[in-house]
BAMAR-668362 format. One record per residue (C-alpha): residue number from 1; residue in three letters; x, y, z. Coordinates in steps of 0.05 Angstrom, whole numbers, always signed. Each point is the difference from the previous one (the first is absolute). Layout:
REM residues N
NODE     k     r       px       py       pz
NODE   NUM   ALA        X        Y        Z
...
This chain:
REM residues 393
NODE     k     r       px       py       pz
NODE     1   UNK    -2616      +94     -327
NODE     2   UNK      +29      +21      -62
NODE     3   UNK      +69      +45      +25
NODE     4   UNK       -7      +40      -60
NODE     5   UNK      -77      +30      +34
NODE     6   UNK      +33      +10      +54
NODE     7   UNK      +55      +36      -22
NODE     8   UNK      -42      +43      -45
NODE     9   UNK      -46      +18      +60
NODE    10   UNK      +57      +27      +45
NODE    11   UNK      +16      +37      -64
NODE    12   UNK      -70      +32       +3
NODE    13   UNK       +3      +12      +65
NODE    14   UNK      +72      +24      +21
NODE    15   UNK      +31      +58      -19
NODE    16   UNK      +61       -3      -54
NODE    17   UNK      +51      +14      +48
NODE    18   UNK      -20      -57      +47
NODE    19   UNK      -11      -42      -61
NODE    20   UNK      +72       -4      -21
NODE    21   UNK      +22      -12      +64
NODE    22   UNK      -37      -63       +6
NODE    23   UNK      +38      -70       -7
NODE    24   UNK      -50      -57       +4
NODE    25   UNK      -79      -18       -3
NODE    26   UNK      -20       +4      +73
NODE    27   UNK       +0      -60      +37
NODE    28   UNK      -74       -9       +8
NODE    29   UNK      -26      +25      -61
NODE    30   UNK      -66      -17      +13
NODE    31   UNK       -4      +45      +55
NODE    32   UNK      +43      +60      -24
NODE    33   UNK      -45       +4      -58
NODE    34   UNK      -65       +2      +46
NODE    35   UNK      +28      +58      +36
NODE    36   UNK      +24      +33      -52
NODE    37   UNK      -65       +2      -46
NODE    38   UNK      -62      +35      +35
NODE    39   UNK      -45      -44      -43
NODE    40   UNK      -40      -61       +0
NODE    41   UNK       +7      -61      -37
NODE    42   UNK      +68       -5       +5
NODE    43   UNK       +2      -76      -14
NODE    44   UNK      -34      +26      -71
NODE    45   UNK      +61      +32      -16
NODE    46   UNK      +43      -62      +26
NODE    47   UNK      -48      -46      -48
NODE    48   UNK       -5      +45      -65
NODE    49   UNK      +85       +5       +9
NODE    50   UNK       +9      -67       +8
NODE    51   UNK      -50      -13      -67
NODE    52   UNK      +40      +43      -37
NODE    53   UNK      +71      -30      +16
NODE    54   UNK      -31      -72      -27
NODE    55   UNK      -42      +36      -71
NODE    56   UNK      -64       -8      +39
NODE    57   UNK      -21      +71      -31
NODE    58   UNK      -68      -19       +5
NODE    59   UNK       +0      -13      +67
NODE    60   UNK      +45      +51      +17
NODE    61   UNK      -42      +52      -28
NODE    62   UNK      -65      -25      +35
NODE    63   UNK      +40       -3      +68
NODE    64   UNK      +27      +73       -8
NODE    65   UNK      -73      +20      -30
NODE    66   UNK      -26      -17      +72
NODE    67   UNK      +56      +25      +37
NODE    68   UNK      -22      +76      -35
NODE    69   UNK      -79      -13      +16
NODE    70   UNK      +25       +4      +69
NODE    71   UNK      +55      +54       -6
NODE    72   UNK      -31      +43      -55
NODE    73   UNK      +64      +59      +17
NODE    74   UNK      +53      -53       +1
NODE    75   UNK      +41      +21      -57
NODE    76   UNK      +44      -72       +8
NODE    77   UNK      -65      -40      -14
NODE    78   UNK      -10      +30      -68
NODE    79   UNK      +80       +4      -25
NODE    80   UNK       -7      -79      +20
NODE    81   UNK      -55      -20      -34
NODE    82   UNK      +24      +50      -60
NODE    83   UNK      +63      -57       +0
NODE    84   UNK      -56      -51      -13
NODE    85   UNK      -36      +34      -63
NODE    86   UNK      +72      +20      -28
NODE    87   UNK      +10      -81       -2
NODE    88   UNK      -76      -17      -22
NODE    89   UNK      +12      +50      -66
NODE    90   UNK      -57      +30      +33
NODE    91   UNK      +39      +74       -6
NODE    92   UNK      -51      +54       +6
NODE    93   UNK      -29      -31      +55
NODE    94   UNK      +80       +1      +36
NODE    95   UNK       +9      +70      -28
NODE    96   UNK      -67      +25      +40
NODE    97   UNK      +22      -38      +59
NODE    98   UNK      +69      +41       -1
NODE    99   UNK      -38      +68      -15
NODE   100   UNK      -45      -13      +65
NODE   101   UNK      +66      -17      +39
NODE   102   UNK      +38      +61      -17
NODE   103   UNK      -65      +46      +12
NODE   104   UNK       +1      -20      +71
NODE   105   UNK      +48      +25      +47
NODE   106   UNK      +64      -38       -3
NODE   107   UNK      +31      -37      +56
NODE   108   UNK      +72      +12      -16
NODE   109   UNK      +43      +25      -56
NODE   110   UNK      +15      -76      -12
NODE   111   UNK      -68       -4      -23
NODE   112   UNK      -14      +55      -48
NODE   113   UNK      +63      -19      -29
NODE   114   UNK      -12      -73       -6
NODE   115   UNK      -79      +19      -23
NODE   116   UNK      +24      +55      -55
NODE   117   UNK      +60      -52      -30
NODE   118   UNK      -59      -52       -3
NODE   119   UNK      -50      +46      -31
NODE   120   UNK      +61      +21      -47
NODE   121   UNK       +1      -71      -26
NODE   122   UNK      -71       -5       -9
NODE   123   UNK       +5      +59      -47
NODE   124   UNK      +56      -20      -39
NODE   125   UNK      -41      -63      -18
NODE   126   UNK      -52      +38      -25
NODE   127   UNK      +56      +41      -35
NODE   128   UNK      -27      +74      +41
NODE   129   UNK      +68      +16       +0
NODE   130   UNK      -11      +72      +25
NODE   131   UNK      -32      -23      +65
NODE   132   UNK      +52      -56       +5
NODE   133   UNK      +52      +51       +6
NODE   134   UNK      -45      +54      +46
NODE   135   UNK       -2      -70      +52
NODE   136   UNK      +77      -15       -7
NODE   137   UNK      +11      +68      +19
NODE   138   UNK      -42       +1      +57
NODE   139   UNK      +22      -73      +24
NODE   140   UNK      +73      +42       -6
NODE   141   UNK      -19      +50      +31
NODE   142   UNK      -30      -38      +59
NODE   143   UNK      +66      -43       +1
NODE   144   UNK      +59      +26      -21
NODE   145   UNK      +54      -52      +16
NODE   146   UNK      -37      -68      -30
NODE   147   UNK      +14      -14      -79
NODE   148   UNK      -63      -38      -25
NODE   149   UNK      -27      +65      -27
NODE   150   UNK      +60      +28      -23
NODE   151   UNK       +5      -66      -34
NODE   152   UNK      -71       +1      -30
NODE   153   UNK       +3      +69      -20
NODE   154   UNK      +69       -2      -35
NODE   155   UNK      -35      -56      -46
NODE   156   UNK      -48      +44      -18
NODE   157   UNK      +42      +52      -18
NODE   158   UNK      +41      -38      -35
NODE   159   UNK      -51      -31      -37
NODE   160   UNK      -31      +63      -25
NODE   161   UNK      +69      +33      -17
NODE   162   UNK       +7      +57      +52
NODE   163   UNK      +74      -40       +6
NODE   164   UNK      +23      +61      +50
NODE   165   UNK      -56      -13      +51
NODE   166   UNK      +12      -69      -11
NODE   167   UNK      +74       -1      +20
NODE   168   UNK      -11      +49      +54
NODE   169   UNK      -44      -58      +36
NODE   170   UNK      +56      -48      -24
NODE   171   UNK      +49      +37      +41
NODE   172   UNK      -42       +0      +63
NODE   173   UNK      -17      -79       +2
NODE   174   UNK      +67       -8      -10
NODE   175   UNK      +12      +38      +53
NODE   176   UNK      -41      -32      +45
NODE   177   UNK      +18      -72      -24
NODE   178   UNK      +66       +4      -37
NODE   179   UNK       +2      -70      -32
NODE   180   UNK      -69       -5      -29
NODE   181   UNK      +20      -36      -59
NODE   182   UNK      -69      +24      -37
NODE   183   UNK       +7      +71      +22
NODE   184   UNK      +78       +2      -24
NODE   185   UNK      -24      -39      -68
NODE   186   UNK      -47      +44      -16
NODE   187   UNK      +33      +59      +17
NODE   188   UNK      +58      -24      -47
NODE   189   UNK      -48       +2      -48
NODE   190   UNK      -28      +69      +10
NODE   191   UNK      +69      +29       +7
NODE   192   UNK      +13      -31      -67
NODE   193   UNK      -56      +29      -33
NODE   194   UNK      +20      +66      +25
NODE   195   UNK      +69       -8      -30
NODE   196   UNK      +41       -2      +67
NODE   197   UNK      +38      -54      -20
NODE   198   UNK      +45       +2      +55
NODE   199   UNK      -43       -8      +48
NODE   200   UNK      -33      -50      -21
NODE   201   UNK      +63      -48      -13
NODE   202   UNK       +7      +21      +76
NODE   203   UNK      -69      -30       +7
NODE   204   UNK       +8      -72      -40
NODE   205   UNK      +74       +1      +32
NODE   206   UNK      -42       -1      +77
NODE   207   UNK      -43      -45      -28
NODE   208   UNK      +49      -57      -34
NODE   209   UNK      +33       +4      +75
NODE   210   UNK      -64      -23      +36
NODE   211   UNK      -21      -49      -49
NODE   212   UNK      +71      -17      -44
NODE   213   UNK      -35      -61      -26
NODE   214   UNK      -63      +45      -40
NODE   215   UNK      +18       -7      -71
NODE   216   UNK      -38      +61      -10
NODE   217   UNK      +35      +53      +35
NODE   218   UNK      +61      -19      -39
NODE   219   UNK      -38      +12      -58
NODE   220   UNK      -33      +69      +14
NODE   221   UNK      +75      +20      +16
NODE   222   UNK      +28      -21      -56
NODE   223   UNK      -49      +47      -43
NODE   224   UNK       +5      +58      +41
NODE   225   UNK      +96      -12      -24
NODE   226   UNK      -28      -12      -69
NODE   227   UNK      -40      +67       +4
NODE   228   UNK      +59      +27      +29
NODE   229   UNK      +56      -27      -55
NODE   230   UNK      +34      -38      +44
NODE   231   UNK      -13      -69      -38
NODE   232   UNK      +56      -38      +43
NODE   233   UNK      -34      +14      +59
NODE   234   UNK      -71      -18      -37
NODE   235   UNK      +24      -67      -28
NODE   236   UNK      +32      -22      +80
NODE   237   UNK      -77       +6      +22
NODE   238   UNK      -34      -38      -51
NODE   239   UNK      +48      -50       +2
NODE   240   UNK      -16      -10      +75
NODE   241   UNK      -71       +2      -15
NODE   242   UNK       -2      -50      -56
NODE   243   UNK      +44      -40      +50
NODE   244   UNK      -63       -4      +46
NODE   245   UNK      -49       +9      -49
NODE   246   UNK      +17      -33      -72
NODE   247   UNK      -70      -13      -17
NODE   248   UNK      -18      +76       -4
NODE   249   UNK       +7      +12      -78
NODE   250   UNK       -4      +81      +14
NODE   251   UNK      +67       -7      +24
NODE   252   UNK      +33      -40      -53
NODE   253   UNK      -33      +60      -41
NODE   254   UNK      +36      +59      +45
NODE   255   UNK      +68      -35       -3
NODE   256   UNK      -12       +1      -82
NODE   257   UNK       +2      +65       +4
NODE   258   UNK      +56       +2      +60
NODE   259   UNK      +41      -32      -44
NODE   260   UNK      -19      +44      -61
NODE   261   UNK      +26      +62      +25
NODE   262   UNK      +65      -38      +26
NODE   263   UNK      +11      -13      -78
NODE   264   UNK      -10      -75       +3
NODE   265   UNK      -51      -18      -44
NODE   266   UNK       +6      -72       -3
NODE   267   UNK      -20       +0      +75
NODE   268   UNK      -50      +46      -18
NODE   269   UNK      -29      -41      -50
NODE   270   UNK       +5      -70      +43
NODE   271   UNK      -39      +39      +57
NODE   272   UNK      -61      +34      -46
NODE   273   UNK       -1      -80      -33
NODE   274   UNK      -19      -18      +65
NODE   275   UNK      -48      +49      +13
NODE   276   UNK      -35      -16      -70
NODE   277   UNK       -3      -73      +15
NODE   278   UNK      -33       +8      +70
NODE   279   UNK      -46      +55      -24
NODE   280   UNK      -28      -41      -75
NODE   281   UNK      -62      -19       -7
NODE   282   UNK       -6      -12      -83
NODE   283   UNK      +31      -67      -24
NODE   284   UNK      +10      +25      -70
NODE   285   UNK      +74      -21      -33
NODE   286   UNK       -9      +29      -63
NODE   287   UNK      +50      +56      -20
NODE   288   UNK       -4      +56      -50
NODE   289   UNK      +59      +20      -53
NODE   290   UNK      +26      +74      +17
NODE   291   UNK       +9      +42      -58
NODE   292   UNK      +49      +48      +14
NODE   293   UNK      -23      +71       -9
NODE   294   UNK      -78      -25      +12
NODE   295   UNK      -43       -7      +61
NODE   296   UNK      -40      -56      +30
NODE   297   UNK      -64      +24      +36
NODE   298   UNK      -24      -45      +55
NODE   299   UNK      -60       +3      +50
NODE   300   UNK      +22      -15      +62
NODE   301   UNK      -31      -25      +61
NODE   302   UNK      +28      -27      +74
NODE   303   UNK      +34      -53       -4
NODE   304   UNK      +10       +1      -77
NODE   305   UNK      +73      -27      -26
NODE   306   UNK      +11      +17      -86
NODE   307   UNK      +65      -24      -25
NODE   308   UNK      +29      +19      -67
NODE   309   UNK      +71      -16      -33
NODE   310   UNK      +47      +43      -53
NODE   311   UNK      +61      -31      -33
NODE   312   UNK      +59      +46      +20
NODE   313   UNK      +76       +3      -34
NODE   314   UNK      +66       +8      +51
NODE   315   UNK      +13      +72       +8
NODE   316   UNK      -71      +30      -15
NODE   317   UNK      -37      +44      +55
NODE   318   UNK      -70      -18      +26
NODE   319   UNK      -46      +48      +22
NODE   320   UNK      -66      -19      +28
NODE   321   UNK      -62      +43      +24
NODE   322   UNK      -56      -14      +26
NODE   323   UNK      -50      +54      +15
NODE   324   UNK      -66       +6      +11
NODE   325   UNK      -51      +65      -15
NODE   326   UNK       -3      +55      +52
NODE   327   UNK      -79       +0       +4
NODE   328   UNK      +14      -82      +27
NODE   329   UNK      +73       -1      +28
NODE   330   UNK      +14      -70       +7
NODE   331   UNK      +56      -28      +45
NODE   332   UNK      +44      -47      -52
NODE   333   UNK      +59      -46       +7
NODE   334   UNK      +55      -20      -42
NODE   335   UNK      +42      -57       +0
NODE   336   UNK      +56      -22      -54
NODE   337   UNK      +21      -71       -5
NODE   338   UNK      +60      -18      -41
NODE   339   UNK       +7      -50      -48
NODE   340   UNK      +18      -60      +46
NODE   341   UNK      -70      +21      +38
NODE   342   UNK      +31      +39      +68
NODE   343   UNK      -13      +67      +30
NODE   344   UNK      +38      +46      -44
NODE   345   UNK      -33      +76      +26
NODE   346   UNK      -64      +32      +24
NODE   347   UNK      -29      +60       +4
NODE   348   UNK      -65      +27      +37
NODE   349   UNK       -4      +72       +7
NODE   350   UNK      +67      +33      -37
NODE   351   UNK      -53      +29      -62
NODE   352   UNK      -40      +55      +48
NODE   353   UNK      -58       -9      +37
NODE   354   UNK       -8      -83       +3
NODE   355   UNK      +23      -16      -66
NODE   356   UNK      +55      -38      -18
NODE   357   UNK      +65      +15      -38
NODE   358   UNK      +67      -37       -4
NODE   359   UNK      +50       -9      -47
NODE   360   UNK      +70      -48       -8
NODE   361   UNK      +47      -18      -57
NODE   362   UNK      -12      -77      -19
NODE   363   UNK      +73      -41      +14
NODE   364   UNK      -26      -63      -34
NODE   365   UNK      -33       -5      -64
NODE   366   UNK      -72      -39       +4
NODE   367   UNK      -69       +0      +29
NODE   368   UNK      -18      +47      +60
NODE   369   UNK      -69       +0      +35
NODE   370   UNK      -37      +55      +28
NODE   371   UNK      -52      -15      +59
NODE   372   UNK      -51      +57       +8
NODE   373   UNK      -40       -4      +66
NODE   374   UNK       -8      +47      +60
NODE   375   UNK      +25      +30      +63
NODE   376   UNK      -37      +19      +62
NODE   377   UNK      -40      +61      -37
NODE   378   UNK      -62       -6      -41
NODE   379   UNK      +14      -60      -36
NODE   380   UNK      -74      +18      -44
NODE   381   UNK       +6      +33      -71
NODE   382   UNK      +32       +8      -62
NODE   383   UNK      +76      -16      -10
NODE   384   UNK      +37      +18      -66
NODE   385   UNK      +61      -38       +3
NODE   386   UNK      +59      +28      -53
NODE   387   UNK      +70      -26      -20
NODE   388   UNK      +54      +43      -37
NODE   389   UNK      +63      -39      -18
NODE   390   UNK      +62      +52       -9
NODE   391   UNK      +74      -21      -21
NODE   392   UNK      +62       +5      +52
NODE   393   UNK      +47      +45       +5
């Protein structure tokens, strides 16, 4: 026999406070289970458990249907075979099963909280989120002290951005199992959208000490210091993640702009060069002439990469926009080579909303290029790209 029927049948059958003081499956299983449930069939159960822990749905489904044709009021026989249907996509016919087990009388807390979480689930999948969240409470309710639910219905929240509900069943999984990686990611990430920045560095701090090797936590933390001007600290983390993680282009993009506000633009540039060449997807090398004090509309689409060149004298300051309409805000990128070809400076977001505005004084005489391309944003819609050429002071 399957210890995890067993188990759940002393749950049915014992009350809570006996339940947590139990340490083991009983040594005859077979046995404790026959005394325990006043039913017949019992091997049914044993059978249509044993089907499920090897996919058998089918079978398990037929084995619990027969186990209910003799136990009608046995609410276990219908949350069982309710398993089955989940598995066979077959989801009305699980969700009936569950309402008939919670209509009859319940054996145990256990039970109505184990048959509300499932029914819960069942809901979500057919996106009734209301009665998702009327089950989670009950299954709560039932069971104060096990996380599942809070876990489930935190998600929910989350998802449909009531963020202080959501955090408040944060806090309790957490309480109940303090290092839940997922719980403590995504609270992190509710705490951030509510603008407690502190906390959640506390958060993605807990987190890189569990797992010091997830390139990702490094990387949430290291926006939450940029958000919070403290670049030094921004630029440590995304070092370590790119360390563990050089492949992820999104982070060669953040320390672009790391390294931006730090006032070292040729960094900045070398970084958002490698985010252009891992995001391109257009093979076209032709450039177009800048004329200063005209624009250069371009449509631009994910992936795209336009490049365009303007002869500069030693001395003379460069400004360059690009911006796109406010009806179609686009997310644009801009990156300055020098004459000899290498990252001179970059700029992604310095114009207002996503567009782009930078501006330098030439040292060299000659041939600069400008790449136009995007950032994370919308990369879809209209770009004008501008250049104004100034003397030096």
């Amino acid at each position: 026999m399957r210890v995890r029927l067993i188990l759940l049948i002393a749950l049915l059958a014992l009350p809570l406070a006996a339940i947590r003081a139990q340490d083991a499956a009983p040594a005859d299983e077979q046995a404790q289970a026959a005394a325990i449930l006043p039913y017949v069939g019992f091997d049914l159960l044993e059978r249509g458990e044993a089907a499920l822990q090897t996919d058998d749905f089918e079978a398990a489904a037929l084995d619990f249907s027969l186990f209910i044709y003799l136990n009608p009021t046995a609410a276990i026989g219908y949350y069982e075979r309710s398993l089955a249907y989940a598995q066979l996509d077959r989801t009305q016919d699980a969700l009936a099963d569950l309402n008939t087990a919670i209509t009859l009388p319940s054996p145990s807390l256990i039970f109505t909280a184990l048959a509300h979480d499932s029914r819960a689930r069942l809901h979500l999948s057919l996106n009734n989120l209301d009665q998702a969240l009327a089950d989670l409470g009950t299954s709560i309710e039932a069971v104060p002290d096990q996380p599942d639910s809070y876990f489930t219905r935190a998600i929910v929240y989350q998802e449909t951005g009531d963020l202080e509900k959501a955090l408040a069943d944060w806090d309790q999984v957490l309480e109940l199992v303090p290092d839940n990686v997922a719980s403590l990611t995504n609270r992190a990430g509710v705490l951030t959208a509510l603008e407690r920045y502190d906390d959640a560095i506390e958060d993605y701090s807990r987190l890189i000490a569990l797992q010091p090797d997830s390139d990702a936590f490094y990387a949430g933390r290291a926006a939450l210091y940029n958000v919070q001007e403290q670049p030094e600290l921004a630029l440590a983390d995304i070092n370590r993640a790119i360390e563990l993680n050089s492949q992820d282009a999104g982070y060669y993009l953040q320390r672009g702009a790391f390294y931006s506000q730090l006032d070292r633009p040729r960094e900045s540039a070398a970084n958002f060069m490698v985010w252009i060449q891992a995001i391109r997807q257009t093979n076209d090398t032709r450039s177009i002439d800048l004329i200063p004090g005209s624009s250069e509309l371009f449509l631009m689409a994910q992936g795209d990469v336009f490049t365009m060149t303007f002869e500069v004298v030693a001395d003379q300051v460069v400004s360059l926009t690009a911006t796109s309409p406010e009806e179609t805000p686009v997310d644009p990128l801009l990156v300055v080579l020098d004459p000899d070809g290498e990252p001179l400076t970059a700029d992604d977001d310095s114009g207002g909303r996503f567009d782009a505005a930078l501006s330098f004084t030439a040292l060299v005489s000659g041939r600069y290029t400008v790449l136009l391309s995007h950032a994370g944003g919308n990369p879809n819609g209209p770009v004008r790209v501008k250049l104004e050429l100034g003397s030096g002071s």
